[in-house]
PyMOL Python script that loads the backbone (N, CA, C, O; Angstrom):
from pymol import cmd

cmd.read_pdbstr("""\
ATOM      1  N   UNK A   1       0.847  -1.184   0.000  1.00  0.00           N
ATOM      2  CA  UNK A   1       0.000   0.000   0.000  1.00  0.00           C
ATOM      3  C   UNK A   1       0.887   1.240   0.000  1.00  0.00           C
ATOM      4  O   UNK A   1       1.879   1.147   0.723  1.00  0.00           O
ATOM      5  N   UNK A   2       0.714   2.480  -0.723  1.00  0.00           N
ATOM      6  CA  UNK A   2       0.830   3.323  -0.417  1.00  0.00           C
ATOM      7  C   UNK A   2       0.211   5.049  -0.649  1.00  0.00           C
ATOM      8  O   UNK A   2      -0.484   5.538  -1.539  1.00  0.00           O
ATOM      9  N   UNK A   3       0.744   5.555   0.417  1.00  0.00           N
ATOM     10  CA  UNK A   3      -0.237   6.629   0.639  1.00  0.00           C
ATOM     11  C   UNK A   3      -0.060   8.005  -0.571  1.00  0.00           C
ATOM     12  O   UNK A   3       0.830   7.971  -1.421  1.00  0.00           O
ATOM     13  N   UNK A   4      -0.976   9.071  -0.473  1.00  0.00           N
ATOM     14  CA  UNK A   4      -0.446  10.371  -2.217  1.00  0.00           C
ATOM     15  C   UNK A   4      -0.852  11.498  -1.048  1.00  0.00           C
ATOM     16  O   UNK A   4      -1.462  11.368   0.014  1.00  0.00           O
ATOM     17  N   UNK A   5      -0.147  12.858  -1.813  1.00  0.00           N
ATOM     18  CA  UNK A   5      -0.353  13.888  -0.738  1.00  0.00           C
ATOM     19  C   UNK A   5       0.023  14.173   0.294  1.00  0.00           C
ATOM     20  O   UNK A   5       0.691  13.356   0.927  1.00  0.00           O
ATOM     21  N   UNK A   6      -0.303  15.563   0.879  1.00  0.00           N
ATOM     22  CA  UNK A   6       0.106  15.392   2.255  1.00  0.00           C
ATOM     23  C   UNK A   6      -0.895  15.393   3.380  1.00  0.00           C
ATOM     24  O   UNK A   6      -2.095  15.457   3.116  1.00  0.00           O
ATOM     25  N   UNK A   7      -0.414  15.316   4.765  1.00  0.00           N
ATOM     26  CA  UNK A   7      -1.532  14.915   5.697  1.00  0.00           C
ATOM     27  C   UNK A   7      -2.264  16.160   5.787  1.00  0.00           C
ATOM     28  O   UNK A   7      -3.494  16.170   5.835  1.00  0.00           O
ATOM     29  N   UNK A   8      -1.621  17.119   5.809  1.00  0.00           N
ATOM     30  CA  UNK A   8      -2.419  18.542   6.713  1.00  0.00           C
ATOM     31  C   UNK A   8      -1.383  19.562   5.351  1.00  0.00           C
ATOM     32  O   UNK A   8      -0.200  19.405   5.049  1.00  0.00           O
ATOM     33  N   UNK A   9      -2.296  20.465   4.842  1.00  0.00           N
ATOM     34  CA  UNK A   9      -1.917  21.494   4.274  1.00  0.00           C
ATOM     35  C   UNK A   9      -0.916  22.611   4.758  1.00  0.00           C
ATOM     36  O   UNK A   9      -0.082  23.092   3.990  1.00  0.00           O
ATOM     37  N   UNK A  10      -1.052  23.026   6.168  1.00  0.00           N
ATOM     38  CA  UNK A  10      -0.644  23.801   6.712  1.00  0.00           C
ATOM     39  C   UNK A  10       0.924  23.707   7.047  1.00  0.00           C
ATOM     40  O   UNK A  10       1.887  24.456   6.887  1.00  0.00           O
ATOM     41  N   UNK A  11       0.690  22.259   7.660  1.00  0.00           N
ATOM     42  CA  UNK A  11       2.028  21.373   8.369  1.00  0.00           C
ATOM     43  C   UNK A  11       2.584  20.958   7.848  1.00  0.00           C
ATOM     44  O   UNK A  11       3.800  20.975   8.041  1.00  0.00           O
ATOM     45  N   UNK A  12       1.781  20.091   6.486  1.00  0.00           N
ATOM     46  CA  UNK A  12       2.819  19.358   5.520  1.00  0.00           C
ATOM     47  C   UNK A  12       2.578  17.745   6.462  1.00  0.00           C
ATOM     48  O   UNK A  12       1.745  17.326   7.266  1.00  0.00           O
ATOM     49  N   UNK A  13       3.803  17.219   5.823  1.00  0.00           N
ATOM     50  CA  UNK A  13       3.390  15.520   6.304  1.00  0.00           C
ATOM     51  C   UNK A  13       3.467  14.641   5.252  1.00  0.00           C
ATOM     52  O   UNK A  13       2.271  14.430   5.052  1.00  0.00           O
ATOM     53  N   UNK A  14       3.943  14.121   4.610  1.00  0.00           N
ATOM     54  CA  UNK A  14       3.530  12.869   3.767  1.00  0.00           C
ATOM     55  C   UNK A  14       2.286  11.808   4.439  1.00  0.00           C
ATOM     56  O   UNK A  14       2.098  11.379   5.577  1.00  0.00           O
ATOM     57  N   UNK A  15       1.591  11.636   3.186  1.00  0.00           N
ATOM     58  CA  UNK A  15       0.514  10.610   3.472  1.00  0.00           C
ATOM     59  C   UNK A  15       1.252   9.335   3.234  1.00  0.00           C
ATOM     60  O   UNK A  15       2.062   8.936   2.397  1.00  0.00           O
ATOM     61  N   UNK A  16       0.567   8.773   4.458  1.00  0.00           N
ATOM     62  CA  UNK A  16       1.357   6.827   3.755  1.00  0.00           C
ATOM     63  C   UNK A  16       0.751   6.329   4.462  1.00  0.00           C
ATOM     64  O   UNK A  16       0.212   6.978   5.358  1.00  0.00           O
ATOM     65  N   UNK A  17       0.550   4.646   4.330  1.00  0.00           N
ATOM     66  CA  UNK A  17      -0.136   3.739   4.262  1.00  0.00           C
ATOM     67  C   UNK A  17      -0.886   3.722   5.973  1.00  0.00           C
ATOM     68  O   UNK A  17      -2.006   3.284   6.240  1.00  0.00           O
ATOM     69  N   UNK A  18      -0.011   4.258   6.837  1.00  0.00           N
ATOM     70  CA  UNK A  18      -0.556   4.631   8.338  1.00  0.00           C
ATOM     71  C   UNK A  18      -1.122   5.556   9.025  1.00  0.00           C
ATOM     72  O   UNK A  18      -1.530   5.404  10.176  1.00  0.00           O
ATOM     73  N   UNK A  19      -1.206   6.829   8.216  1.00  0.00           N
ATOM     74  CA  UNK A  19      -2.088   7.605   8.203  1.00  0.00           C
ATOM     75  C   UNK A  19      -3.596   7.507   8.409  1.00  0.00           C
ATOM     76  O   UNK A  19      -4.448   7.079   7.630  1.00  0.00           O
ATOM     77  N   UNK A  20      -3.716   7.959   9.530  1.00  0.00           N
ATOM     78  CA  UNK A  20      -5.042   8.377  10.295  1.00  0.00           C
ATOM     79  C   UNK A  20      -5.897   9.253   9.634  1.00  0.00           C
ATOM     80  O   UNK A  20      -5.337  10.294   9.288  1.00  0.00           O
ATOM     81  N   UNK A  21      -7.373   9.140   9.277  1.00  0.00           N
ATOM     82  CA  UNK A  21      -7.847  10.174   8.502  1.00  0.00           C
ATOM     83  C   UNK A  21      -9.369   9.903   9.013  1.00  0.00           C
ATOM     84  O   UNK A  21      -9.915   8.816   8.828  1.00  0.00           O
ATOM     85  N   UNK A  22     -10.055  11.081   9.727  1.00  0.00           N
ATOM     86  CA  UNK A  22     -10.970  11.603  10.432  1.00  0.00           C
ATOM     87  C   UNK A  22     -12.277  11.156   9.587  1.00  0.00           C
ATOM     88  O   UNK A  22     -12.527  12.040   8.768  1.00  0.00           O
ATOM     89  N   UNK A  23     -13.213  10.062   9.509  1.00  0.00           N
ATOM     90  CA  UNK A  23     -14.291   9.927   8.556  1.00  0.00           C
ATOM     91  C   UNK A  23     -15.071  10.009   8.328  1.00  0.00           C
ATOM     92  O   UNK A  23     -15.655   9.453   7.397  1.00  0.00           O
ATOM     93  N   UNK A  24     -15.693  11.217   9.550  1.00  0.00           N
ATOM     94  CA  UNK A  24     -16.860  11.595  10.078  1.00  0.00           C
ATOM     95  C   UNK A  24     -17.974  10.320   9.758  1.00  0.00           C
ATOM     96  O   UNK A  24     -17.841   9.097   9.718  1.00  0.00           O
ATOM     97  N   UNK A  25     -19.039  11.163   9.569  1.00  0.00           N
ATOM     98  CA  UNK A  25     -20.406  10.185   9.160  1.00  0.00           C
ATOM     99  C   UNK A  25     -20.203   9.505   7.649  1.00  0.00           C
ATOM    100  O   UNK A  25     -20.238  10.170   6.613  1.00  0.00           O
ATOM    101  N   UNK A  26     -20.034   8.385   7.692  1.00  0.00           N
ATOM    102  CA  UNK A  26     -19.991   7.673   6.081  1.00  0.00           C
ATOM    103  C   UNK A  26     -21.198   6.510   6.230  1.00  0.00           C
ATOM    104  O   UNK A  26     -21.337   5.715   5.301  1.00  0.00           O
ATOM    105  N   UNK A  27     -21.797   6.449   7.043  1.00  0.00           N
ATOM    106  CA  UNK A  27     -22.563   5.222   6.827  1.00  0.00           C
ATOM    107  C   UNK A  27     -23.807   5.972   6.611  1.00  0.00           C
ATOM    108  O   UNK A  27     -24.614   5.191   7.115  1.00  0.00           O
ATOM    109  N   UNK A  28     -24.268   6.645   6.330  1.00  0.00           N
ATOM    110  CA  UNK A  28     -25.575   7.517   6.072  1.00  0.00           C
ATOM    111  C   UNK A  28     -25.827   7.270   4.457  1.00  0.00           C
ATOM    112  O   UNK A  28     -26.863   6.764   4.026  1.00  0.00           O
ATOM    113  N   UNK A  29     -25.100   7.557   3.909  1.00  0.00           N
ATOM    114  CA  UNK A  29     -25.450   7.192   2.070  1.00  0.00           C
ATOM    115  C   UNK A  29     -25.495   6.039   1.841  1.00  0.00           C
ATOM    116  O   UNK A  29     -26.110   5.764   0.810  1.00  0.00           O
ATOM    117  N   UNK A  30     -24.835   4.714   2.726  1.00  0.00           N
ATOM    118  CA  UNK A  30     -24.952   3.468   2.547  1.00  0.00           C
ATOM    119  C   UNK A  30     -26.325   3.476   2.792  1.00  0.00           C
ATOM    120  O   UNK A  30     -27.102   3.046   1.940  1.00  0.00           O
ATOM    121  N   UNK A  31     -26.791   4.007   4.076  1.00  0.00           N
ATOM    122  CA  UNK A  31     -28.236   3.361   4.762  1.00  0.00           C
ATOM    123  C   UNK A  31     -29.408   3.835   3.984  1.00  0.00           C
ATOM    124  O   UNK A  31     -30.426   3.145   3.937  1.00  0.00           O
ATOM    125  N   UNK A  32     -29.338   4.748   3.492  1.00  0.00           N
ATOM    126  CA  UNK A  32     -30.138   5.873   2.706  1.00  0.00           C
ATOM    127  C   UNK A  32     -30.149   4.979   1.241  1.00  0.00           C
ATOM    128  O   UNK A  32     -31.193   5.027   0.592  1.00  0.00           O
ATOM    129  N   UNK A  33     -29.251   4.337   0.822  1.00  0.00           N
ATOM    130  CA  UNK A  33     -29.017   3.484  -0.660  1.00  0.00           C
ATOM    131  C   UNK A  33     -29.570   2.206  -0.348  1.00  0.00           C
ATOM    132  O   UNK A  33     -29.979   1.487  -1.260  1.00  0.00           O
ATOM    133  N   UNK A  34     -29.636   1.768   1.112  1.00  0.00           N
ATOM    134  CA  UNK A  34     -30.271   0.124   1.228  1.00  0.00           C
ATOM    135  C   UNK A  34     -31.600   0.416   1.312  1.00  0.00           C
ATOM    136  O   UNK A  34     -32.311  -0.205   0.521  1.00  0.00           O
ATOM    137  N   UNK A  35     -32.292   1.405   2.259  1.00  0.00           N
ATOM    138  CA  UNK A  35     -33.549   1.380   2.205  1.00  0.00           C
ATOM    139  C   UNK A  35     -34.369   2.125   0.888  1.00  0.00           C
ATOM    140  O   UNK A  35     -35.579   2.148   0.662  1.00  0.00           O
ATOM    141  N   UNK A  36     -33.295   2.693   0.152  1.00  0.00           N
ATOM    142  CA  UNK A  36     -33.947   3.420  -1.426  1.00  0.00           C
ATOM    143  C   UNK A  36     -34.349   1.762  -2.304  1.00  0.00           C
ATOM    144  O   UNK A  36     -35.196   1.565  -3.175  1.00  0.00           O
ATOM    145  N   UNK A  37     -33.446   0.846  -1.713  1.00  0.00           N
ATOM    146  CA  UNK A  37     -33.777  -0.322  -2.889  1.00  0.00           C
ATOM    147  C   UNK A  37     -34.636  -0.968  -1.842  1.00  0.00           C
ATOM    148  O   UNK A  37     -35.402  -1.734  -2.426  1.00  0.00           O
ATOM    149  N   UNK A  38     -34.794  -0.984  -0.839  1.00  0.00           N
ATOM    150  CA  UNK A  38     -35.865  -1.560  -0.240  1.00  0.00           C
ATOM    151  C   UNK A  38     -37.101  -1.262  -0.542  1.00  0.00           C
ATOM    152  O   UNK A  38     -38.024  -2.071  -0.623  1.00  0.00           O
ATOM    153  N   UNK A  39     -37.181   0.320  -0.781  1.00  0.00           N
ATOM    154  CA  UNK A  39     -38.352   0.966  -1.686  1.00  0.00           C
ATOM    155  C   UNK A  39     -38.995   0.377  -2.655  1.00  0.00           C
ATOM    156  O   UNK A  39     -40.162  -0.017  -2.680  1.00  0.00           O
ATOM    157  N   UNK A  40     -37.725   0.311  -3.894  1.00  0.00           N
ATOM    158  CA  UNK A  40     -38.137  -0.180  -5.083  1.00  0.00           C
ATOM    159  C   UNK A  40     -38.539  -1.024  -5.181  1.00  0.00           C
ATOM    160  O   UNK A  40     -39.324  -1.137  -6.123  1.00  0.00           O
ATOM    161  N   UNK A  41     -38.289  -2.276  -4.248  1.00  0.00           N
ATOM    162  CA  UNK A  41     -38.303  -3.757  -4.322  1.00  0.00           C
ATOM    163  C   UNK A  41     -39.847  -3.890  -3.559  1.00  0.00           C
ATOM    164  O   UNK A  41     -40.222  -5.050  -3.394  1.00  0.00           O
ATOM    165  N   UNK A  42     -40.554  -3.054  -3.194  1.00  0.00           N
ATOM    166  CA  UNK A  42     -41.632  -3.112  -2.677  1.00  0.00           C
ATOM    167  C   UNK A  42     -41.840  -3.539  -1.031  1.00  0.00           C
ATOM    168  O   UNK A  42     -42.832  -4.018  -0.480  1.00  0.00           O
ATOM    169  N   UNK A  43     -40.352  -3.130  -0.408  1.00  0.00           N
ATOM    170  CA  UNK A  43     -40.542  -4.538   0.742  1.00  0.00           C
ATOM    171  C   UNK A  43     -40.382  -3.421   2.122  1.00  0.00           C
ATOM    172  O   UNK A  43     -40.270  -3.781   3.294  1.00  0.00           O
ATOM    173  N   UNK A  44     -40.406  -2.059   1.650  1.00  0.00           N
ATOM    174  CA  UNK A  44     -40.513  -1.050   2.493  1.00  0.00           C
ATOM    175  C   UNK A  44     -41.338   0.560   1.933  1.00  0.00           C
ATOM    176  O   UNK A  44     -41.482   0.564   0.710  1.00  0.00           O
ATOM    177  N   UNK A  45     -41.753   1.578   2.487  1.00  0.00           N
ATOM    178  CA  UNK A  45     -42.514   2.411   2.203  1.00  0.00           C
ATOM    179  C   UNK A  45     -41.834   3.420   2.873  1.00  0.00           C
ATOM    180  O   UNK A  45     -41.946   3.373   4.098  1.00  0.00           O
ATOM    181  N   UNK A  46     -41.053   4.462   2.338  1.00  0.00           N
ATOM    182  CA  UNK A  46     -41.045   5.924   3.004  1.00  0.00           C
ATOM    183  C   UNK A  46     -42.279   6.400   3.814  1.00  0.00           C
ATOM    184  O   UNK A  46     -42.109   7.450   4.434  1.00  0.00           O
ATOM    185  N   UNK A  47     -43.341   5.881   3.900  1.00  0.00           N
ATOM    186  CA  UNK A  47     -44.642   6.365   4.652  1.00  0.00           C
ATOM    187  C   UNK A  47     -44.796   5.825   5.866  1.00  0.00           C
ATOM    188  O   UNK A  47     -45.636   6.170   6.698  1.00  0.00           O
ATOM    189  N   UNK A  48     -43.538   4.502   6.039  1.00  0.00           N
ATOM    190  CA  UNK A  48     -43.625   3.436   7.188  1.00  0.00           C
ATOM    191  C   UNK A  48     -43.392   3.783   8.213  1.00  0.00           C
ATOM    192  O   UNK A  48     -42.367   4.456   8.326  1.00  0.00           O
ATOM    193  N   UNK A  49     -44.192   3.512   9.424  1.00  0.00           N
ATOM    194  CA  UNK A  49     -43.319   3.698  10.852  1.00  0.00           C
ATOM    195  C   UNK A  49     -41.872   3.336  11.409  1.00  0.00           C
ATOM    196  O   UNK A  49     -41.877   2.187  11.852  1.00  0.00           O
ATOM    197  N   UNK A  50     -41.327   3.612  11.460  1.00  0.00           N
ATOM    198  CA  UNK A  50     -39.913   2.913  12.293  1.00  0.00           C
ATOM    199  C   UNK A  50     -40.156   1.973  13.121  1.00  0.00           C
ATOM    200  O   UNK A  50     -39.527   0.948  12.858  1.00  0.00           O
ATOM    201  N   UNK A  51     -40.952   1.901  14.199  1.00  0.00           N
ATOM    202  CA  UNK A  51     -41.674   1.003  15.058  1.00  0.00           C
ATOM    203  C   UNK A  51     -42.190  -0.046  14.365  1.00  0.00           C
ATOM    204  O   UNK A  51     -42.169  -1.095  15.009  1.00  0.00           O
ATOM    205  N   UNK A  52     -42.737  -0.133  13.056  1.00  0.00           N
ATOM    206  CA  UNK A  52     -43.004  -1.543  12.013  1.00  0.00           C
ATOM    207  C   UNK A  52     -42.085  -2.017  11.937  1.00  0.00           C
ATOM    208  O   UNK A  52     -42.342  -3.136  11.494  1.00  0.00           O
ATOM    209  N   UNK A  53     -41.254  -1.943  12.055  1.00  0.00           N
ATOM    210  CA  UNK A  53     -39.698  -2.669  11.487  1.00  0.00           C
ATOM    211  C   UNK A  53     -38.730  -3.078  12.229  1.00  0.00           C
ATOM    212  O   UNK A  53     -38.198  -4.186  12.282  1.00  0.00           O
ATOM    213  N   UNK A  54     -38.467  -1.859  12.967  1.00  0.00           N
ATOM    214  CA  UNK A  54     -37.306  -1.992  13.992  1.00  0.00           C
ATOM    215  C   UNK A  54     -38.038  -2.268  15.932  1.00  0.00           C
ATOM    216  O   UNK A  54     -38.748  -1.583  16.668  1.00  0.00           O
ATOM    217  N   UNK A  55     -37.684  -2.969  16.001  1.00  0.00           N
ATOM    218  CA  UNK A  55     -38.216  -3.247  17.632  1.00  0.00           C
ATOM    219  C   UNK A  55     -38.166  -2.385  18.923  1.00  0.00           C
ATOM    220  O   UNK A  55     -38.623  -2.825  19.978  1.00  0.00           O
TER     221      UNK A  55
END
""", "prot")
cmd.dss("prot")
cmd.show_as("cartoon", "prot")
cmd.util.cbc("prot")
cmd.orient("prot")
């Protein structure tokens, strides 16, 4: 593996393969993309309760 760039603009740093990088919220477009095909597939409703589904 290796890393391109640097870590911090300011500081400088080479990026490489051990570099730590902050990833805030990333699972939101996944969850938002499973229940969009859950939509399509007929097997959920944007109109649904949360309480129907989740316990």
């Amino acid at each position: 593996a290796q890393g391109f760039g640097v870590m911090n603009l300011e500081r400088g740093g080479e990026v490489t393969e051990r570099t730590l990088f902050h990833m805030a919220s990333v699972t939101k477009p996944f969850v938002a993309t499973a229940i969009m095909q859950l939509v399509e597939q007929k097997k959920l409703s944007l109109d649904d309760r949360i309480v129907d589904h989740l316990p």
